[in-house]
N, C-alpha and C positions, 0 to 999 in steps of 0.2 A: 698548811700551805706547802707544794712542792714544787722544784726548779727541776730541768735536768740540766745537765751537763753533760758533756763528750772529750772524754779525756783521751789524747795519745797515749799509748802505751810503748809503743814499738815506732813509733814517729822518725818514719826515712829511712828504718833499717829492711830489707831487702832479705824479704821470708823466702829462699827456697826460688827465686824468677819468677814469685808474684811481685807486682809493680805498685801496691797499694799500702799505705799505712794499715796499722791493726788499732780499731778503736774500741773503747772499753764506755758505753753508759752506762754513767752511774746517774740514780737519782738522790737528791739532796734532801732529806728531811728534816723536818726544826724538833726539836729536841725530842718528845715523848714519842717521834712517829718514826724511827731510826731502827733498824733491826736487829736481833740480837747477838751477841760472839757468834752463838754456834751458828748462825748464817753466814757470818763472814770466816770461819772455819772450815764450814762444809765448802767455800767458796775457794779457801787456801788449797784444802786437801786434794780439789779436782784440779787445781792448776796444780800442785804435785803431779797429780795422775797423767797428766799431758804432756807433765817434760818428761818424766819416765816412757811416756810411750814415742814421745818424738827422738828423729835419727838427725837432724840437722840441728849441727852445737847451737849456732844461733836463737833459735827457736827454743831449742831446749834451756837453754839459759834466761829467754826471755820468761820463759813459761816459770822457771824457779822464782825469779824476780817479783813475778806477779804474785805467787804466792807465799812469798815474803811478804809484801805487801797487805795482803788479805789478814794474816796470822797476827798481822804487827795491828790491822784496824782492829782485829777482835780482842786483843789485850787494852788497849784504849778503849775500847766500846763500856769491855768488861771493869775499867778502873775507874771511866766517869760514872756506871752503874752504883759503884761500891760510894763513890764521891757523893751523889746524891738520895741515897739511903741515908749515909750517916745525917747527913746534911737535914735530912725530913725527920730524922731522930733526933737529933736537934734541938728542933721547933715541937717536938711533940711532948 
């Protein structure tokens, strides 16, 4: 089963004289259907590569942010993975 959601990111802050929020969908999955670190890695490292390439601090801040973010799901993604291995070692 999947939900989306539409999260602010950048919520009222003011990119550069565009006049628009910046939204970020995510979709929600239940547990076994969730993607793996290095998706949300690969997800960090390109919002690295975007505040590297942007010229307006804002932006570029926001952009580090973001992939903070990403870096930090993929260490949780990767420590519920280790949680439920053991967990099924376990039971086995």
């Amino acid at each position: 089963m999947t939900a989306s959601v539409v999260i602010p990111i950048l919520g009222g802050t003011n990119l550069a004289g565009l006049h628009s929020n910046i939204y970020l969908a995510v979709r929600m999955y239940s547990r076994p259907e969730y993607y793996s670190p290095e998706h949300y890695r690969h997800l960090g490292s390109a919002a690295k590569q975007r505040a590297a390439q942007s010229t307006a601090p804002g932006v570029k801040e926001a952009f580090k942010d973001v992939a903070r973010h990403w870096l930090a799901l993929a260490e949780r993604v990767e420590w519920l993975d280790s949680q439920l291995r053991r967990q099924q070692a376990g039971k086995s």
